[in-house]
Structure formats: structure tokens, C-alpha cells
C-alpha positions in Angstrom: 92.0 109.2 95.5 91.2 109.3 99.1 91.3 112.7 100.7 90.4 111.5 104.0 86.8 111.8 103.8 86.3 108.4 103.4 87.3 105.3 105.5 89.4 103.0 104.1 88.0 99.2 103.8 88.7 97.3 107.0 89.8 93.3 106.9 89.9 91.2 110.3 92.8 88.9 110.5 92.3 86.5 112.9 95.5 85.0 114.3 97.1 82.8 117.1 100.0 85.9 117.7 101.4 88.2 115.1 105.0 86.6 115.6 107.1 85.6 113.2 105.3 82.3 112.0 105.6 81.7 108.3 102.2 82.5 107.8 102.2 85.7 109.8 105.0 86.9 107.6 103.3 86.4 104.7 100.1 88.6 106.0 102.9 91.0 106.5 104.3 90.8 103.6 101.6 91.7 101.6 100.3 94.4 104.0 103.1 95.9 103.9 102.4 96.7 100.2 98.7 97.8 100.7 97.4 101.2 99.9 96.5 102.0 103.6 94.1 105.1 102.4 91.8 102.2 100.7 92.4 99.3 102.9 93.4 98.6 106.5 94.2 94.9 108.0 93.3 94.6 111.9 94.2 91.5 113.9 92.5 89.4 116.4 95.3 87.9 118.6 95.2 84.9 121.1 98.5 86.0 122.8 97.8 88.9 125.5 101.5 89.9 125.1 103.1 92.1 122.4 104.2 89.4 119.2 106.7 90.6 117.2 104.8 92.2 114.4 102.3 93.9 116.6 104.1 97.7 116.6 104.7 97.3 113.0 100.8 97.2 112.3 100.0 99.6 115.3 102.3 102.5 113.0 100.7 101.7 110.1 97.4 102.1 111.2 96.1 98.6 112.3 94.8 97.7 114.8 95.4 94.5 117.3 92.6 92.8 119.2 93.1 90.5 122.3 90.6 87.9 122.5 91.4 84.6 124.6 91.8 80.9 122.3 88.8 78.7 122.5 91.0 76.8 125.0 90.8 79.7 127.7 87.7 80.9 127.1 85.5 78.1 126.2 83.6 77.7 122.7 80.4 80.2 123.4 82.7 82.8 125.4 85.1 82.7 122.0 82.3 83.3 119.3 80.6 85.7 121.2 84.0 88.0 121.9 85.3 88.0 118.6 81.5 88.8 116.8 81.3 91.6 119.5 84.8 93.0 118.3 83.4 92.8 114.9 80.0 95.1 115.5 81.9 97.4 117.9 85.2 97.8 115.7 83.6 97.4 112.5 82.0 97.5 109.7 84.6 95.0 108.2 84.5 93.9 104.6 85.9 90.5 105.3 87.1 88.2 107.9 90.9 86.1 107.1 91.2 83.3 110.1 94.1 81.6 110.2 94.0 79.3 113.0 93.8 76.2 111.1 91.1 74.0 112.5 89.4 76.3 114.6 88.8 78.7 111.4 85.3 77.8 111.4 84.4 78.5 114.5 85.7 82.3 113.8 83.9 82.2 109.8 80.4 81.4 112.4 81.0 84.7 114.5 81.8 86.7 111.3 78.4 85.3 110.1 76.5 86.2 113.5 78.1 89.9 112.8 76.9 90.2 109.1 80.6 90.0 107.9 79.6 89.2 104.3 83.1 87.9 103.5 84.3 85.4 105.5 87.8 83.4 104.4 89.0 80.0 106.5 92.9 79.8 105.6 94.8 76.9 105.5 98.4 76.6 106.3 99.3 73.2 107.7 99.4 69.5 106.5 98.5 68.3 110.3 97.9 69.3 113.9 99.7 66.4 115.3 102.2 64.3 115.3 100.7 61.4 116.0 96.8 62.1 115.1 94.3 59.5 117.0 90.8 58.2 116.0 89.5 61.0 118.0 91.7 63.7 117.0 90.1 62.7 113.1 86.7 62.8 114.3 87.3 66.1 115.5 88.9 67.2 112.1 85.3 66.0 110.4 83.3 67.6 112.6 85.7 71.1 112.5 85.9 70.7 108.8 81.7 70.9 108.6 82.1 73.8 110.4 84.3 75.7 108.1 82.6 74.6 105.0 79.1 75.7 106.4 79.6 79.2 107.5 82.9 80.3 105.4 82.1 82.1 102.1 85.6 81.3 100.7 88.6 79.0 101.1 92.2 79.3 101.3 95.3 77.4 101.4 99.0 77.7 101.0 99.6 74.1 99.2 97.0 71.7 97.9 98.5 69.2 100.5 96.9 71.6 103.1 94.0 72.5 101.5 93.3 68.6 101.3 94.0 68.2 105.1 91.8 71.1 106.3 89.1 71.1 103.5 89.3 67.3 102.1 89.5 65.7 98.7 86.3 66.8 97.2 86.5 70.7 97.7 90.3 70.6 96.0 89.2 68.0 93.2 86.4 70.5 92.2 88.5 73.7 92.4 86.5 75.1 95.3 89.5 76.5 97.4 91.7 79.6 96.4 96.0 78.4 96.8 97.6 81.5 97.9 101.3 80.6 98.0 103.6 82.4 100.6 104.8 85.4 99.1 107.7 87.5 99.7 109.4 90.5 98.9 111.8 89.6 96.4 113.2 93.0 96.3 115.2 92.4 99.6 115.9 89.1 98.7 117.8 90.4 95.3 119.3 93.0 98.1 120.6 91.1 100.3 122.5 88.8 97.4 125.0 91.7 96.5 125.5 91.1 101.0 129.3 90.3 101.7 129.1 87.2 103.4 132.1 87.7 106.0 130.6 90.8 107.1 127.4 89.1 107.5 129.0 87.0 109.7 130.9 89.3 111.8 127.4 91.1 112.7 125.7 87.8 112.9 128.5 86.4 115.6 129.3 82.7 112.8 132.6 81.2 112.5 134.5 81.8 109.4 135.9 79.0 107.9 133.2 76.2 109.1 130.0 74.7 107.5 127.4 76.9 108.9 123.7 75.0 109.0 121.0 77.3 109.2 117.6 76.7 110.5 115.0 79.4 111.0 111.8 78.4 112.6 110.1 78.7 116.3 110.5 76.2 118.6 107.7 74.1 118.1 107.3 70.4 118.4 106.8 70.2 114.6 109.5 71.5 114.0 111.7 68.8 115.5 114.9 70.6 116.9 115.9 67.3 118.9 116.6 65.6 115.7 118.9 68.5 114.7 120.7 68.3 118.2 121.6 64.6 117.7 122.8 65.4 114.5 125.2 67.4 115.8 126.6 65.2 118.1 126.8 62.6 115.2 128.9 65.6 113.3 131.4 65.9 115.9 132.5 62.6 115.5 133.3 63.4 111.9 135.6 65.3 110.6 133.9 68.1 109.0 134.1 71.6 111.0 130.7 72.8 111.4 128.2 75.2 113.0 124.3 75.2 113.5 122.6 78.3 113.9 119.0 78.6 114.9 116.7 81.7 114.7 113.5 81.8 116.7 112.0 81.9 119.9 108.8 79.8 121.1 108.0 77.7 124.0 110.4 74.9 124.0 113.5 77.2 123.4 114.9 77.0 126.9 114.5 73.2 126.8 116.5 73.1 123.4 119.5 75.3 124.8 119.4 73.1 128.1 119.5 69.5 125.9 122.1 71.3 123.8 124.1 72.6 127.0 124.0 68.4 128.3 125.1 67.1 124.8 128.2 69.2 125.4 127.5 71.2 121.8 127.6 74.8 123.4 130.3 75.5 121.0 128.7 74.0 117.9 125.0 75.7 117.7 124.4 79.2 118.2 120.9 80.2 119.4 120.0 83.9 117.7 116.6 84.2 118.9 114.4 86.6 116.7 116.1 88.4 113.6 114.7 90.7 111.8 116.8 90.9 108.5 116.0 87.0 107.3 117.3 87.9 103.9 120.6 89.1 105.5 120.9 86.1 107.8 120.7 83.3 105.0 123.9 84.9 103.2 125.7 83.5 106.1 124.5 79.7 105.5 126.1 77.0 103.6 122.9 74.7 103.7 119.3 75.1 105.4 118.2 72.1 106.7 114.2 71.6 108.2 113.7 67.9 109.5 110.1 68.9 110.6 107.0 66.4 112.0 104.8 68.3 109.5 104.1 71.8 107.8 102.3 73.2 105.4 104.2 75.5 102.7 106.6 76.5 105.1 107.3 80.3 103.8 110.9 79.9 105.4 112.0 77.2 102.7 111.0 79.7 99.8 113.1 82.5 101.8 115.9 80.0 102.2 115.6 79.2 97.9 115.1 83.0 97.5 119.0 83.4 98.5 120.2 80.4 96.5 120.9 78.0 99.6 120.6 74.4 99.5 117.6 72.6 101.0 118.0 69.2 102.8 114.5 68.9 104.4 112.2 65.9 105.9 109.7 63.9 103.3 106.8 65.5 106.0 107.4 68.4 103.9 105.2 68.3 101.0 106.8 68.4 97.7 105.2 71.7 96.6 108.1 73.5 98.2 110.3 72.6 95.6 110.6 75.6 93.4 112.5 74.4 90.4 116.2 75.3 91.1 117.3 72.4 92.0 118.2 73.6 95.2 115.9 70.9 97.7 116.0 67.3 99.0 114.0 65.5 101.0 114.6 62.3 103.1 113.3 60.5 105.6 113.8 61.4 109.5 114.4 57.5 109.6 117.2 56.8 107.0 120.1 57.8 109.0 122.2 60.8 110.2 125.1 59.2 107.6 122.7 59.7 104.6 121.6 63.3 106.1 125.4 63.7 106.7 126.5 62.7 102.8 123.5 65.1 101.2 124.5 68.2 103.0 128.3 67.7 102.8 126.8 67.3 98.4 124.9 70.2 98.7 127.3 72.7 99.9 129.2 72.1 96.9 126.6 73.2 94.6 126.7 76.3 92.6 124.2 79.1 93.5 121.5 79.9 90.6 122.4 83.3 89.6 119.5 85.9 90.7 117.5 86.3 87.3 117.0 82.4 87.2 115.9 82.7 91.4 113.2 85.4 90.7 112.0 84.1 87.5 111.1 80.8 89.3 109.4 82.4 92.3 107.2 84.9 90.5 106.3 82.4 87.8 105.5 80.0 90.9 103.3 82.3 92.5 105.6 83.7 95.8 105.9 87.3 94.5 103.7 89.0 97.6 103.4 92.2 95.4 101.5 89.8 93.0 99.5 87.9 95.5 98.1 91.1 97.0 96.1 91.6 94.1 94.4 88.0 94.6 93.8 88.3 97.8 92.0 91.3 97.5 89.9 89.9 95.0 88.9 86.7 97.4 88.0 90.0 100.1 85.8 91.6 97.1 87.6 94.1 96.6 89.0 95.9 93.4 93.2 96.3 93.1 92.3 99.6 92.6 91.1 100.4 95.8 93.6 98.3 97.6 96.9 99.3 95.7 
């Protein structure tokens, strides 16, 4: 046992902002459950504002880093600052980037510092829409990077671990899938939730089909197409309300296109909530129709509370966890077919708990679980972490 006279282990996390993205939730998630005496997380952050999760690790003991993204900086300024954080802050046992495609370019400072555990993390099946010739070049030459100064890879779903790392490394095994955990003890809490009350607190109509969608505004993750959607509903019968939760950088321009398709009355904007498990008692059917993800950790939340899941074919398949509770479709096959699967799914009957958290923790999204492998990819024993 630690008696204070020795530090605990340190680990880098190296972040675009510790808000609540589906993969920033998921370092939560299992830091959260980390025996702090033994092992501490700190974060690099490209935002120079507080994110959401940024007191939270401050109180536990973390620390949070401001360096500037590649774009602000430029490349040399961006290795040097985040390999001088490294000898000034350090030691550190490992490095965990999670920037996607500019994860190499982080693994490369961590090497320049003598970090001798450097992980490039994986959690998207893109970066564009719309990729061009040159954007693939870039991924090539990004994707030597990572493989030449990382000592370990990581991705959420193969489907990303094939778009960041290519073929090869997943054929051969090479790269560690670390599904999105969470904390299924609040999940089984929040199921014994009344759902009026929920509601109530929430502000959601009783006695209307509530769509819930929890995501930041993002072009990926398409909120346009679920704004025409709803103007296709109101021409229906069918009483309905959509409720978003998230902030990001195209909010205002979602509440304005809402505000000029008349629909003021028909979604509700939350913003940030805390309670997630709380909030998805209140939905009828979660619906995602993004451009691309990776393993979004929101769709395992939404399956986690026993919701129905009508979701885009960008999404990869590996979100499916076995309950019967998701279906894709194309962003192309009509709002009428989008319309006739969730007016189907709301009328489905809600696995019973014990079936919802045997299928998550024999799938791998049981963050107490996961720590335990994720301290192994960092070199460290479970002992010293847990």
C-alpha cells in the first residue's frame, strides 16, 4: 500500500478538450475507477478554455495541460511543447493520444522525451465527409508516422483500427480493441428511474414520442437531417418531440435552422447533462443519422437503458450489442422508411436488465473491466492501478 512516500505512476492523455465526446467519457470512465495512490492520468488539452470534465480531474488529482493544435502552432512548435511538458511534468510511464490522425505526431514527442510507452488511439472510421485524393495521401503519410514512433495501438472498433492503422496491422492482430466502457452500475440505477418524473426535471412532454439524440454538434454528426425530419413528422399524425443534448460549434446554427423551420415547439435543445443514464429513461427511441463515427460510446449508453436504436449504415455494425435493440438505414432511403422503423421500434419491449448487462460485459463495455487492459497496454500491473 502507498503511504505517500511514493509517487503514484503518471499517464499523459493527450486530447482535443476533455468535453463530453464519446471518447473522453470513456477515459473518464475508467479513471474514475483507478486507484489514484498508484496511478494518476494527466491531460494535454488543445482547448484553452475549461471543457467539461476538466474540474473533475483537477479534484482528483490530475492535472490539465494547455498546448495549442498543430493548426495554431505549427508542426515543430507542437512536438516541441508537448515533449517539453513531458520532461518538465514528468517522468510519465506512458503517453495515450487520442487525436486520431495527428496521434503520431504526439507518439514522436513522447519518443524525443524518453516516454518508453507510447499508445496512438483510434476512435473514428473517417475525418471527412467527403475525403479527396489529397486528404488519403495525408492519411498514408500520418499513418507511417504512428506506426514508426508508437509502441502500441489502440482502437475502439476494428472498422477504426482499419481506417487509422490499415488492413495489415488488424489482419495480423497488431492493434489492442478497447471497446467504450461504461459504468453499468448507474445504468442498472437509473432503470428502477420513474420515467414521468424524469420528465418533469428534464422539461419533455408527457404523452408524445420523445426522440432522443445525445451528441455535440459536429458536422458528423448530421443534425440537419434530424431537423428535416421533423418537419416531415409534423405532417403526420404522430405527436412527437426531439430532444438534443450537447453543445459544440454549430449549435447556435442548429437552433436558428430549427427556429426558421418553425419547429420551436417540437425539439428541445438541453445543452450539456450530466446524468446521461437519467436522461435516456425519458426516450422512446434514440436515433443517430451520422456522416461517420467510430464506436460511438453514446449508442452503447442508449442500449445500456434498453432504448431502441434507429441509426445511419455510416455507423459500423460493431455497435450492435446483441439485444435486438438497433437498425441501420441509409441517410438516402427516405424520411417514410426512417418514419415506419421508429414508429416499429417504440413498440418493442425493453430487455429486462440481467439480459442488458450480460450482453455488455460479455461484449467488452464494462469500464471496471477494461481498466485492467488498459493498464496492461501502459505496462503496468492491476495491482498497482486498482
Amino acid at each position: 500500500m502507498n503511504d505517500g512516500s511514493v509517487r503514484p505512476k503518471r499517464v499523459l492523455h493527450i486530447v482535443s478538450g476533455m468535453n463530453r465526446g464519446g471518447a473522453e467519457t470513456m477515459i473518464m470512465n475508467m479513471y474514475r475507477h483507478t486507484d489514484r495512490r498508484h496511478v494518476q492520468f494527466d491531460f494535454i488539452s488543445h482547448r484553452e478554455e475549461t471543457c467539461d470534465y476538466d474540474p473533475e480531474i483537477i479534484t482528483r488529482g490530475g492535472r490539465v495541460f494547455y498546448v495549442p493544435s498543430i493548426g495554431r502552432s505549427g508542426l515543430l512548435a507542437y512536438i516541441k511543447n508537448i515533449r517539453d511538458i513531458l520532461i518538465e511534468k514528468g517522468p510519465y510511464s506512458a503517453v495515450h493520444a487520442h487525436t486520431d490522425f495527428q496521434t503520431g505526431f504526439a507518439a514522436l514527442a513522447a519518443k524525443l522525451a524518453g516516454v518508453p510507452v507510447r499508445i496512438c488511439h483510434s476512435h473514428n472510421t473517417a475525418w471527412k465527409p467527403n475525403p479527396r485524393l489529397l486528404d488519403t495521401l495525408q492519411l498514408h503519410v500520418f499513418r507511417r508516422l504512428i506506426l514508426s514512433y508508437s509502441t502500441g495501438l489502440c482502437a475502439c472498433g476494428q472498422d477504426a483500427g482499419r481506417f487509422l492503422f490499415g488492413g495489415k496491422k488488424m489482419r495480423k492482430k497488431a492493434v489492442h480493441l478497447l471497446q467504450n466502457g461504461i459504468d453499468l452500475d448507474r445504468f442498472k440505477e437509473a432503470d428502477s428511474l420513474s420515467k414521468a418524473a424524469v420528465k418533469r426535471e428534464f422539461g419533455i412532454r408527457e404523452n408524445t414520442m420523445v426522440i432522443g439524440h445525445v451528441g455535440r454538434f459536429f458536422e458528423q454528426k448530421n443534425h440537419p437531417f434530424m431537423l428535416h425530419f421533423a418537419v416531415h413528422l409534423k405532417k403526420t399524425d404522430i405527436p412527437f418531440q426531439i430532444v438534443f443534448a450537447g453543445d459544440g460549434p454549430l449549435r447556435t446554427q442548429i437552433e436558428e435552422k430549427a427556429a426558421a423551420l418553425g419547429l420551436e415547439k417540437d425539439i428541445l435543445f438541453l445543452g450539456v447533462v450530466e446524468d446521461i443514464p437519467a436522461l435516456m429513461q425519458t426516450f422512446d427511441v434514440f436515433v443517430m443519422p451520422s456522416l461517420f463515427e467510430g464506436l460511438p460510446l453514446v449508442l452503447v449508453e442508449a442500449q445500456a437503458s434498453g432504448l431502441p436504436c434507429i441509426v445511419s449504415d455510416a455507423i459500423t455494425e460493431e455497435t450492435d450489442l446483441g439485444l435486438g435493440l438497433l437498425r441501420r438505414l441509409g441517410l438516402d432511403t427516405g424520411f417514410e422508411q426512417w418514419t415506419e422503423e421508429i414508429s416499429r421500434a417504440v413498440q418493442m419491449k425493453k430487455p429486462t436488465w440481467m439480459d442488458i448487462q450480460h450482453s455488455l460485459t460479455e461484449r467488452g463495455y464494462d469500464a471496471k473491466a477494461n481498466l485492467k487492459r488498459l493498464l496492461n497496454m501502459y505496462s503496468i500491473s492491476a495491482q498497482e492501478g486498482r
